[in-house]
C-alpha positions in Angstrom: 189.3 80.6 95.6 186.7 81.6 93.4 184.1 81.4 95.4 186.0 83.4 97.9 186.5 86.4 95.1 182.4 86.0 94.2 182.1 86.9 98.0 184.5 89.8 97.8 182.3 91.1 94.7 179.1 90.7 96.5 180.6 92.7 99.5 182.4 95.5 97.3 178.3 96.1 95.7 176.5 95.6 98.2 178.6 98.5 100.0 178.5 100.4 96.4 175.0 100.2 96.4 173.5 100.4 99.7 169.9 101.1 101.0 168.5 99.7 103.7 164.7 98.8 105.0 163.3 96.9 107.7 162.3 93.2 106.7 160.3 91.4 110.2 161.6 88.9 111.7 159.8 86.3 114.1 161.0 83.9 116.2 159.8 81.0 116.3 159.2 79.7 119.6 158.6 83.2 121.1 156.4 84.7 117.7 158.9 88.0 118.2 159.5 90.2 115.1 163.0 91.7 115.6 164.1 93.8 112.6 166.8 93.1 109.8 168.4 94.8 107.6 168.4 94.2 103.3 171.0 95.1 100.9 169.7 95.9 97.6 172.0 95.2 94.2 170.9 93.8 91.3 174.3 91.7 90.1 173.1 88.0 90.2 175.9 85.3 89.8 175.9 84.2 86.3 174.9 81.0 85.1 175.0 78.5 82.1 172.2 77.7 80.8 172.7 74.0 80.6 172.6 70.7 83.3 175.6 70.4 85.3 177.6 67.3 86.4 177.8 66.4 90.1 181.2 65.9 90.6 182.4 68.4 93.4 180.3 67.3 96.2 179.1 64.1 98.3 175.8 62.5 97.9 173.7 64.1 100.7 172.1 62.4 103.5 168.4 62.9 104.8 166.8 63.6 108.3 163.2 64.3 108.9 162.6 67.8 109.9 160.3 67.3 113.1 159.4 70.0 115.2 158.0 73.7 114.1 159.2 75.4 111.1 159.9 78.9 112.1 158.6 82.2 110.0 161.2 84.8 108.5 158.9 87.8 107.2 155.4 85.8 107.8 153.3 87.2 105.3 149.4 88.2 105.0 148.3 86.3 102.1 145.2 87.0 100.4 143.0 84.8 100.6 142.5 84.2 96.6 146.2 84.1 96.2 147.8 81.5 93.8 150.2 80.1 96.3 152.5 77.0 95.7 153.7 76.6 98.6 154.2 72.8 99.2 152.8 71.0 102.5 155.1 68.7 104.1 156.3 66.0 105.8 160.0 67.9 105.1 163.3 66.2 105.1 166.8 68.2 105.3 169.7 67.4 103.4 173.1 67.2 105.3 176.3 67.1 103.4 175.5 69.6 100.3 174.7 73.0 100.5 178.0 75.1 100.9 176.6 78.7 99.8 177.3 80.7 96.9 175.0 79.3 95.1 171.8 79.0 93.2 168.5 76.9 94.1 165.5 76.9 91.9 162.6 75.0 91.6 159.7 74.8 88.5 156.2 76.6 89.0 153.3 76.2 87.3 150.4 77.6 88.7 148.2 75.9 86.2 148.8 72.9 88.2 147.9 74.6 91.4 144.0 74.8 90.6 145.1 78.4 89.8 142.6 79.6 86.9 142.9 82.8 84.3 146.6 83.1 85.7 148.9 84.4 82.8 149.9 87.4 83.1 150.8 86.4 86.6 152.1 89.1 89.5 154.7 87.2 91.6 154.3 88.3 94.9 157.4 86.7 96.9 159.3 83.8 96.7 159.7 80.8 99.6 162.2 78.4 100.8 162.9 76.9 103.8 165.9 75.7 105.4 167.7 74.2 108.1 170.4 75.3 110.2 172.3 73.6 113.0 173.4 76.9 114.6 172.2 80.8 114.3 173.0 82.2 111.1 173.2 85.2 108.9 172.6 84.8 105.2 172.6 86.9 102.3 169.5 85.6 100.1 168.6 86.9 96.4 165.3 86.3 94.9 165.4 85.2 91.4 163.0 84.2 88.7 164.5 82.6 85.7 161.8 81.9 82.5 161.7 77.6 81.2 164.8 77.0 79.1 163.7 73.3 78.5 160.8 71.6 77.1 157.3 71.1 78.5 158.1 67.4 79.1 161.7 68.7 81.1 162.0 72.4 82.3 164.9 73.2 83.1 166.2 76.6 83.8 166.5 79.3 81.1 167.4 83.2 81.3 167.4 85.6 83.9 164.3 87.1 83.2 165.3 90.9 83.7 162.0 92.4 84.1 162.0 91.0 87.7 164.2 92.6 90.7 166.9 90.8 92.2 166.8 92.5 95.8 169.6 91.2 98.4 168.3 90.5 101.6 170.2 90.0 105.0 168.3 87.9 107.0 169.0 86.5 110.6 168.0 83.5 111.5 167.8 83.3 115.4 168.6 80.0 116.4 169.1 76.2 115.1 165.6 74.5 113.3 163.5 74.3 110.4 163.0 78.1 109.5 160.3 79.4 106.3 162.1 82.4 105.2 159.8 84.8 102.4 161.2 87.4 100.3 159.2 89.8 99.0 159.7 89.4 94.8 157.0 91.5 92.3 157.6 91.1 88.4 155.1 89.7 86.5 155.4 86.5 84.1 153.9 85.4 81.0 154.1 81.8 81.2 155.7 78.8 83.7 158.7 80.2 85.2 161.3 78.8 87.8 161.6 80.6 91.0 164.9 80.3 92.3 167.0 82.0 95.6 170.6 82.8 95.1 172.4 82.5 98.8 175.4 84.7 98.1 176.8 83.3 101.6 179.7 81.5 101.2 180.9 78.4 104.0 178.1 77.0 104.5 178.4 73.5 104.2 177.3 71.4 107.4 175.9 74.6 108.7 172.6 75.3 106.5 170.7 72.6 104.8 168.1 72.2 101.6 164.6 71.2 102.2 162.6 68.8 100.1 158.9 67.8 100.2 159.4 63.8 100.7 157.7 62.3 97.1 159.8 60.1 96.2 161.5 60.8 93.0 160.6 64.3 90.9 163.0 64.9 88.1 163.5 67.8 86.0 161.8 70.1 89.1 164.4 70.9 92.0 167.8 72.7 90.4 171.2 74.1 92.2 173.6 75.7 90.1 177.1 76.3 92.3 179.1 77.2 89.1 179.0 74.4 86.6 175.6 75.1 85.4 172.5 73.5 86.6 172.4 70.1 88.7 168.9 68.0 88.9 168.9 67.3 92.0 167.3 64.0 91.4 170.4 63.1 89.9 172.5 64.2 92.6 170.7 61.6 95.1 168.2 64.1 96.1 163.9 62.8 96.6 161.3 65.0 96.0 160.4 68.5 95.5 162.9 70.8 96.8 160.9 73.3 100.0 161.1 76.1 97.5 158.3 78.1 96.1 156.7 81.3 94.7 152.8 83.1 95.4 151.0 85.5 93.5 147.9 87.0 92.0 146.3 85.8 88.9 145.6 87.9 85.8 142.0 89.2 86.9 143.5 90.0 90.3 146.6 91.9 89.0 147.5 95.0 87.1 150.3 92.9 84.9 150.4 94.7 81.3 149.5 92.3 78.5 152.8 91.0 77.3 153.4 92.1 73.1 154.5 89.8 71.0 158.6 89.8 70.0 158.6 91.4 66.5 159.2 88.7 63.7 160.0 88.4 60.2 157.9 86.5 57.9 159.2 85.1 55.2 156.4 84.4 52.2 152.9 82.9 54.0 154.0 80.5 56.9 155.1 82.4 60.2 156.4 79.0 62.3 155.9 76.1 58.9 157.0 72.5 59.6 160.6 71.9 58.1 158.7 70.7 54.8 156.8 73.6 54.3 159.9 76.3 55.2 160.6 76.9 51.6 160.3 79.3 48.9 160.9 78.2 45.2 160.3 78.6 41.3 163.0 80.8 39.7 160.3 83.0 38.5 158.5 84.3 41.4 158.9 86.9 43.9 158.8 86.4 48.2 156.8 88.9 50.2 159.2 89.8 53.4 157.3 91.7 55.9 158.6 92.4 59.7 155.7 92.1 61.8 156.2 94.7 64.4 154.2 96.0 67.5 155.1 99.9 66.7 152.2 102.0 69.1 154.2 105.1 69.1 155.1 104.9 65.3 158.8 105.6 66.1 160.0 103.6 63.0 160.7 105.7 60.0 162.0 103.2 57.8 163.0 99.1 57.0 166.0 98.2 55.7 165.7 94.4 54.3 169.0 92.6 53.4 169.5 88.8 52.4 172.3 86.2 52.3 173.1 83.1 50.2 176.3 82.4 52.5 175.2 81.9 56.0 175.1 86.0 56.8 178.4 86.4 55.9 177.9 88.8 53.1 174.5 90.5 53.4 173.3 92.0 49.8 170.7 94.9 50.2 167.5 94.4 48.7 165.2 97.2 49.5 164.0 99.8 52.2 160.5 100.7 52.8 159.8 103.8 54.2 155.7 103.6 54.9 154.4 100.6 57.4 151.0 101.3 57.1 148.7 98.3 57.4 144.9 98.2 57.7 143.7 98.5 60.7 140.8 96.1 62.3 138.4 98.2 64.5 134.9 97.5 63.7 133.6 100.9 62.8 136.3 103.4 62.1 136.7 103.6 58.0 140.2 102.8 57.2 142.0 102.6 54.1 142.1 98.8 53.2 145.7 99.1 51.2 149.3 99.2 52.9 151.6 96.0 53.5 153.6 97.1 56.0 156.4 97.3 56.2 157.7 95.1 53.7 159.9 93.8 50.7 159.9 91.5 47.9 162.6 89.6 47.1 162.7 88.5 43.1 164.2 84.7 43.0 166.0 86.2 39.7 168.4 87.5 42.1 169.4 83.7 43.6 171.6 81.7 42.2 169.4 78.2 40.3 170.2 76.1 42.9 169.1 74.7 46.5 170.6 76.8 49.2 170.3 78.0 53.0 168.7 81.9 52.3 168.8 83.9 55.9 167.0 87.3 55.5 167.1 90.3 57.9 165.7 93.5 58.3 167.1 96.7 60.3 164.2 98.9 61.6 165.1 102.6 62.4 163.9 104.8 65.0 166.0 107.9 65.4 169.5 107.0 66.6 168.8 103.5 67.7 167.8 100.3 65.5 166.7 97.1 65.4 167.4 93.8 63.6 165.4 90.8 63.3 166.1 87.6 61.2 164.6 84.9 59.6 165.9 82.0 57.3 164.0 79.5 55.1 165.6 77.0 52.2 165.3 78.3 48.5 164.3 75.4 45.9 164.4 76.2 42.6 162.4 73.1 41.4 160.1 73.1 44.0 157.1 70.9 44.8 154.7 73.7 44.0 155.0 73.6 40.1 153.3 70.5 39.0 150.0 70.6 37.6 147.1 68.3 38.3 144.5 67.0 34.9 141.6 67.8 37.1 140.4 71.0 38.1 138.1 72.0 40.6 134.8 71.1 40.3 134.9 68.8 37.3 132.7 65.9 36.2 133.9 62.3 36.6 131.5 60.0 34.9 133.4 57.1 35.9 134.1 55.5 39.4 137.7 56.2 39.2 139.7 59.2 38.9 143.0 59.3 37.1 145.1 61.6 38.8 148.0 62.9 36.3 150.9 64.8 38.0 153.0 66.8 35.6 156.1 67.8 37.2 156.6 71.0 35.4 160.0 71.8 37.4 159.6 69.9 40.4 162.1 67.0 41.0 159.0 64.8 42.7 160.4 61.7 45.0 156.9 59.9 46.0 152.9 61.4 45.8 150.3 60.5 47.9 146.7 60.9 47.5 143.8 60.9 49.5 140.2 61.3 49.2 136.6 62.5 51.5 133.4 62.6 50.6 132.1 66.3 50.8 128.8 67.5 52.2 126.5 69.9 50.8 126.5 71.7 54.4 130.0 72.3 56.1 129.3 73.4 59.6 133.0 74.1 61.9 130.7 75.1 65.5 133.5 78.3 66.3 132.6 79.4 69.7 130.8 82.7 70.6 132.4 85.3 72.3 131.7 89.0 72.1 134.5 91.6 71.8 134.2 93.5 74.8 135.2 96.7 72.9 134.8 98.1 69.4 138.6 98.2 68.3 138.9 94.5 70.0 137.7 92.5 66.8 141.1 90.7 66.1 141.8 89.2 69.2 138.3 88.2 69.4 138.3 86.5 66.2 141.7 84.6 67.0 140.3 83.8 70.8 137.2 82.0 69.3 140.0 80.3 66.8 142.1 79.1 70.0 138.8 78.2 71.9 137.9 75.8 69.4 140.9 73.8 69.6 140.7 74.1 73.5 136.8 72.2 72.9 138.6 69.7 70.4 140.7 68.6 73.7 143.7 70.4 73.6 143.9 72.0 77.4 147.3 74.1 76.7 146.1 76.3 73.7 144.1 78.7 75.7 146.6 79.2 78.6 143.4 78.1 81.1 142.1 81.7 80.4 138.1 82.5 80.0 136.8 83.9 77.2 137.4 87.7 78.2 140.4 86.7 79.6 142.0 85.5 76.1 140.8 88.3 74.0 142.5 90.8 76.5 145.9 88.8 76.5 145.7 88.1 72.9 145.2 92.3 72.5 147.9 92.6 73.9 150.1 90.4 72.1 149.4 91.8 69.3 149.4 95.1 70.2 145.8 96.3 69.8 145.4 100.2 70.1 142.4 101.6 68.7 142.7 98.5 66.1 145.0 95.7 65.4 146.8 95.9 61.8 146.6 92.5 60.2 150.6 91.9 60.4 150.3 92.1 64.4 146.8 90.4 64.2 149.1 87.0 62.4 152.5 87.7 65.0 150.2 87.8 68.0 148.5 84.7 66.8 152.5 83.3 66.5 153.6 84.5 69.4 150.7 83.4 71.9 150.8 79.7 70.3 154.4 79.2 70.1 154.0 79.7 74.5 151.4 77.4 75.2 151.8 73.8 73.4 153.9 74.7 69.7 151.4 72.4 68.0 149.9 74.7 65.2 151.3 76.5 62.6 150.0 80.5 61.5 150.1 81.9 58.2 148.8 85.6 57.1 147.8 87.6 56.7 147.3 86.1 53.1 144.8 87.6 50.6 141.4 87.1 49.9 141.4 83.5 48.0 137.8 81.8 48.6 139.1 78.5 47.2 141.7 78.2 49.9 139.5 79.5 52.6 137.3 77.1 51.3 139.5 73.8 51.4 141.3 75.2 55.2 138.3 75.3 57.0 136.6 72.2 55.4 139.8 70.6 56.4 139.1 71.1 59.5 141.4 74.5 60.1 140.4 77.8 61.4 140.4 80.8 59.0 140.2 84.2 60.3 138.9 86.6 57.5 139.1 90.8 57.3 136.0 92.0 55.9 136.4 96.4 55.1 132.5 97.5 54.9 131.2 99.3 52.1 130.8 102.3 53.6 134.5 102.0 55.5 135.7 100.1 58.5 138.1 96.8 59.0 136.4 94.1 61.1 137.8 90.7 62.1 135.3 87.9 62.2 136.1 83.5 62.2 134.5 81.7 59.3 132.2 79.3 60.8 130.2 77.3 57.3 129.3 77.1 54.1 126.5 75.9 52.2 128.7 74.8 49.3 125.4 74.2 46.6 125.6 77.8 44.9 122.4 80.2 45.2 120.6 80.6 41.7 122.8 84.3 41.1 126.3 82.0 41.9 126.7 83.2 45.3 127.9 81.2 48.2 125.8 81.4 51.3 128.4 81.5 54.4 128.4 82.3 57.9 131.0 83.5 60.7 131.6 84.1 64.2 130.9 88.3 64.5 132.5 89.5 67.3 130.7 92.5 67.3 127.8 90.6 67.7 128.9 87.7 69.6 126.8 85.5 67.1 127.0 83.5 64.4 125.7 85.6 61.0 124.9 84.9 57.6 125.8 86.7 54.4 125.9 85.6 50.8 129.3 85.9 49.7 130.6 86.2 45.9 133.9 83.7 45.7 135.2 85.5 42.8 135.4 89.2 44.6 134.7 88.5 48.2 132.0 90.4 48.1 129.6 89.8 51.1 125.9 90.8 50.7 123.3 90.6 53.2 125.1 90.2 56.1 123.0 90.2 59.9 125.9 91.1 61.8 128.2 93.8 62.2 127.9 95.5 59.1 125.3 95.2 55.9 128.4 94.5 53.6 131.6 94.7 52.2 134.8 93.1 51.0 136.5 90.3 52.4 140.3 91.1 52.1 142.8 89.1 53.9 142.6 85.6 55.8 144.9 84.1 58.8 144.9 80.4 58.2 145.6 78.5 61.9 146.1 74.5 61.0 147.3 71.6 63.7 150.9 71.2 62.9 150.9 67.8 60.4 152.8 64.7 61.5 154.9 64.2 58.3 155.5 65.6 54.7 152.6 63.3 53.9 150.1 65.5 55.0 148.4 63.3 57.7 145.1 62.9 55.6 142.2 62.8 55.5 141.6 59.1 56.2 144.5 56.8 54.9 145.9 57.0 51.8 144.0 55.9 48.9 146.6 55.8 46.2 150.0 57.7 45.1 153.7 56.6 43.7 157.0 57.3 43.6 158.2 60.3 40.8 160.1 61.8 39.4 157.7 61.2 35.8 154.6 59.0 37.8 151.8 57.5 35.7 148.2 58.6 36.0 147.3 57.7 39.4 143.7 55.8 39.5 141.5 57.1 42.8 138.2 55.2 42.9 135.2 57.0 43.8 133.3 54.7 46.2 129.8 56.5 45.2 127.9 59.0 43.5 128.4 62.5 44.9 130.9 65.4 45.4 134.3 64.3 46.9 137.9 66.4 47.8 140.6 64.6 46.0 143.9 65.7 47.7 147.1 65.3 46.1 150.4 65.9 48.4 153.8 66.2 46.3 157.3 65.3 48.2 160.1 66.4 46.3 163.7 65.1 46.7 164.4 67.8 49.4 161.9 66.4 51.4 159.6 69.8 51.0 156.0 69.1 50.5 152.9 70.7 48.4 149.4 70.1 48.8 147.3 70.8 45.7 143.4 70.3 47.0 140.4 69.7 43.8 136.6 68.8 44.8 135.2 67.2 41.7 132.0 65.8 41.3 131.0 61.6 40.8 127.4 61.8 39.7 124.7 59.1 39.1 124.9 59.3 35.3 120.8 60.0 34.0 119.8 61.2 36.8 119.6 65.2 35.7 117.6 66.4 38.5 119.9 65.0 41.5 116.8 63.2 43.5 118.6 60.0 43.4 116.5 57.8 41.0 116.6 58.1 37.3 113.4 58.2 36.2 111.0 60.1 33.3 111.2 63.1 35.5 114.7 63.2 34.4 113.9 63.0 30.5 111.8 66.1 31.2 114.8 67.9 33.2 116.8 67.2 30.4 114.4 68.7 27.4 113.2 71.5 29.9 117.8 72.1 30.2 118.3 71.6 26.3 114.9 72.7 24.7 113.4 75.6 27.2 116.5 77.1 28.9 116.2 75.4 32.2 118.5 74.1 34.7 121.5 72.7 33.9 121.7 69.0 35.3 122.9 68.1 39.0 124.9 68.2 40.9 127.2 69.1 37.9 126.6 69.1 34.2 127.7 65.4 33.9 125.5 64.0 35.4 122.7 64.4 32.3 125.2 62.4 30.2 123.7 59.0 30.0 125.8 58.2 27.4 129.0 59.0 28.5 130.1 60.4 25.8 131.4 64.0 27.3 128.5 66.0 25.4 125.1 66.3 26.8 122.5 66.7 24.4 119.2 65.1 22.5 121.2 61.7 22.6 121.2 61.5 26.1 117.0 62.0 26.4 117.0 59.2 23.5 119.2 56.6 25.8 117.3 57.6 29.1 114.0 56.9 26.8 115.7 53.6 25.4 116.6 52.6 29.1 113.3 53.4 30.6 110.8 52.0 28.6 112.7 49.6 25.8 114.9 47.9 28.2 117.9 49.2 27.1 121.8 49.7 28.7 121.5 51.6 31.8 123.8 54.7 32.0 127.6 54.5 32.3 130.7 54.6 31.1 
């Protein structure tokens, strides 16, 4: 009955809506073209996104197809089309297909050999079938976007940027026929391609096809109502004869797909559950909705937020100017603006660990538009301890006593871990050269995602080449004449989030050379803004640092310029940001804001470096000993799980030195008596690597005592150095 009533319904539009073109036919045995006709709607049967249950039907029962397969609408392919069209031997299925209903099968062109493909221009969409008798069908292309997981696709949404034509097609006679129906939308990553055969009574009349694999689940789907149905599971082998072609994205004229507006909440745009948290009753959360807005139709962001699940929203402010600084190279820009943006004081939440959604309503005239978020408020969050070390700092001895005072934080367990750290930190960011002057962002963030494609991961770059990226990434986020730094982090978001999920985005942050510092020696990427002195925001991927300072306290570091497409130098002052020198695309200026990209971490332990060397459970833990397994500089990091389960990482680099040997060569020596009376008598150098290391007595003071014990050690056989 009710698929009886879907047939009335399809009739009733299909009248409603009429038009009708010529669609070729040929005939198999006698290569004839005879016209048909093609009703165009666009209703498509609804369907659940969710598997199915077999319960309705028999398990089918294969035959080998033998003979020719027959051509419905036999097109001209171009030769560099991406085609998935699967080869046989075929088998038919007797005892299933009734009509009124959906088939759809995954497509990948990735794993076609098909190179640079997203965006990707669908061209038509293939099945074939087998029919004991002439028949006429009503067939409706459909192309539905991944609703599973990489490991399982299944089929998602409707993707409504791509037609659902109706086409009546007659098929001649009994056999094997390949019927293609024309189908352009363009897609943005792997999609299913699916044909909805509105003809009902089917069964014993028409039949499925499969490529004969043996067994291929989470591929082949029919829907006939009760949501989708593997058809592995139904008693189905191999891929179901179904399948899409198309043009790759240097063949088409696909529009680069913008990322879905988002709203951040404090620094982390996607965190791990232990880092999606905001805390300590006395600070204040930036809120910022990250928009792609070319025609600058909003006037004005509402922001609300909700302590009971978004049943009562409180307001907390609008903001009525969006401007954000805008990356283009050479064009001076004002280097202020947040967006548009709110701050939410934790005053106004209650002392206490709760679920905190936030929203924001953008308007544009009549219409608006609302986008959420929601993180976890902890009011004695991991954040608030304080370390007895600071970066930088002398340790005489071979052990370090970490001392963790909890401040407000209810710690459940610490763990520590230590790396030695090299004068020299060198990341090797790839080269690539923007291939206009207001595409700086997305070339910064393509030689970000490049890197993690040459550390092995294959996904990250969507198989794109170098120009390829940067154009897809501009248009993610939304680059017109510039990209502002909130859609320079969303892009980022957006783009990773479609191809593999395994890396978290946070920014734009401000300029902080400390955590620059630590991110990239980690082993992250850190995109940097940079506004010249004489005006301009440019986008550029720190690359090293030469972590000794110069003799006026500068750093000497280097990044990825796209402008040049090379790897440039600069001296850089890490109190201001201040970059001097610089041989690429500007003398210098001002670094002002950061996008931190980091590998998702496996647990709220932090995942390194190297194993654990020490830690212990809180909530009050004693001074945590750390040995120092030689002389030289070394990160200590400290990671702090509270009883929530949210985590903190609090990085230090502190320096272990050979204790008498002032100069740093290694050797202690009368060269380093004369350092030390040149440092205390003449104003010379202070000791290396850090002050500590001229104190051969250990007694937290260098001065004339120190010369007197070197002097006593050298030449009277005394004590060595130590503590």
């Amino acid at each position: 009955m009710k698929r009886n009533l879907l047939l009335l319904v399809a009739m009733i539009t299909a009248v409603l809506f009429f038009t009708s073109f010529s669609l070729l036919l040929a005939d198999k045995k006698a290569g004839e073209l005879p016209a048909v006709s093609s009703l165009s709607k666009s209703v498509p049967i609804l369907v659940q996104n969710k598997l199915g249950t077999v319960n309705i039907r028999e398990a089918p029962t294969s035959t080998e197809l033998s003979g020719t397969i027959g051509q419905i609408n036999a097109p001209t392919k171009n030769p560099s089309v991406c085609d998935m069209f699967l080869p046989g031997p075929y088998y038919y299925w007797t005892g299933w297909l009734t009509g009124e209903e959906i088939y759809a099968t995954w497509q990948d062109p990735e794993s076609f050999s098909c190179t640079n493909v997203y965006p990707f221009q669908i061209n038509a969409v293939q099945i074939i079938l087998y029919t004991n008798q002439a028949v006429t069908l009503d067939l409706q292309p459909q192309i539905y976007d991944n609703g599973g997981t990489p490991a399982c696709p299944i089929p998602g949404s409707l993707i409504s940027a791509c037609p659902t034509p109706t086409y009546t097609v007659n098929i001649p006679s009994a056999g094997g026929w390949t019927i293609t129906l024309p189908e352009t939308c363009c897609v943005y990553n792997d999609y299913f391609a699916a044909v909805n055969i509105l003809t009902g009574g089917l069964l014993n009349i028409v039949h499925p096809v499969t490529q004969q694999t043996g067994a291929v689940p989470c591929h082949s789907y029919d829907n006939y109502g009760s949501g989708w149905v593997d058809m592995q599971g139904a008693g189905f082998t191999g891929k179901l004869a179904l399948s899409s072609y198309g043009m790759t994205s240097d063949q088409n004229d696909c529009p680069p797909l913008s990322a879905e507006p988002f709203l951040r909440v404090c620094d982390w745009l996607n965190p791990e559950p232990w880092h999606n948290w905001i805390g300590d009753p006395d600070d204040t959360t930036h809120i910022q909705l990250q928009i792609v807005d070319p025609n600058n139709q909003i006037q004005s962001v509402d922001f609300y937020y909700s302590i009971d699940g978004g049943y009562i929203w409180n307001f907390l402010q609008t903001d009525t100017n969006g401007y954000a600084p805008l990356r283009n190279t050479t064009t001076p820009v004002d280097p202020h603006g947040d967006g548009w943006s709110a701050y939410l004081p934790h005053s106004l939440l209650p002392i206490e660990i709760l679920s905190l959604q936030l929203k924001s309503i953008a308007h544009m005239g009549t219409e608006s538009l609302e986008v959420r978020n929601q993180t976890t408020y902890d009011p004695t969050p991991p954040s608030s301890i304080t370390l007895n070390i600071h970066d930088g700092q002398g340790i005489p001895s071979e052990t370090v006593y970490i001392d963790v005072n909890p401040i407000r934080a209810d710690i459940e367990n610490i763990v520590c871990y230590i790396e030695e750290k090299a004068d020299t930190f060198f990341k090797g960011i790839p080269k690539i050269k923007q291939p206009t002057g207001t595409t700086c962002a997305p070339t910064a963030a393509a030689a970000c995602l490049k890197y993690f494609e040459a550390q092995g991961d294959t996904h990250i770059a969507g198989g794109l080449n170098d120009q390829g990226l940067v154009n897809a990434l501009a248009g993610r986020m939304g680059t017109n004449g510039g990209t502002t730094d909130p859609n320079w982090a969303n892009g980022l978001r957006s783009w990773i989030n479609d191809h593999c999920h395994g890396y978290t985005v946070r920014g734009p942050l401000k300029f902080d050379w400390k955590e620059a510092r630590d991110e990239l020696e980690r082993c992250q990427d850190v995109l940097m803004g940079i506004t010249w002195d004489g005006g301009g925001g440019h986008a550029m991927t720190l690359n090293s640092i030469v972590n000794p300072p110069l003799p006026n306290g500068n750093i000497k570091v280097d990044f990825m310029d796209p402008w040049t497409g090379k790897i440039e130098w600069g001296e850089m002052n890490p109190n201001t940001g201040h970059v001097s020198g610089f041989t690429g695309a500007g003398a210098s200026g001002t670094l002002d804001a950061a996008i931190i990209v980091c590998p998702k971490e496996p647990d709220p332990s932090g995942g390194g470096p190297g194993p654990p060397q020490g830690g212990g459970p809180g909530p009050n833990p004693p001074p945590i000993p750390i040995p120092l397994p030689h002389p030289g500089w070394w990160w200590v990091h400290v990671v702090v799980i509270d009883q929530t389960g949210h985590a903190h990482r609090e990085i230090r680099v502190v320096c272990h030195p050979l204790l008498g040997d002032a100069n740093g060569d290694g050797v202690i020596d009368i060269a380093d008596v004369v350092y030390l009376l040149n440092y205390l008598f003449v104003g010379g150098p202070a000791p290396v690597p850090c002050l500590e290391a001229g104190d051969a007595t250990c007694d937290g003071i260098v001065d004339v005592s120190d010369i007197v014990y070197l002097l006593n050690y050298l030449f009277v056989h005394g004590p060595a150095p130590g503590c």
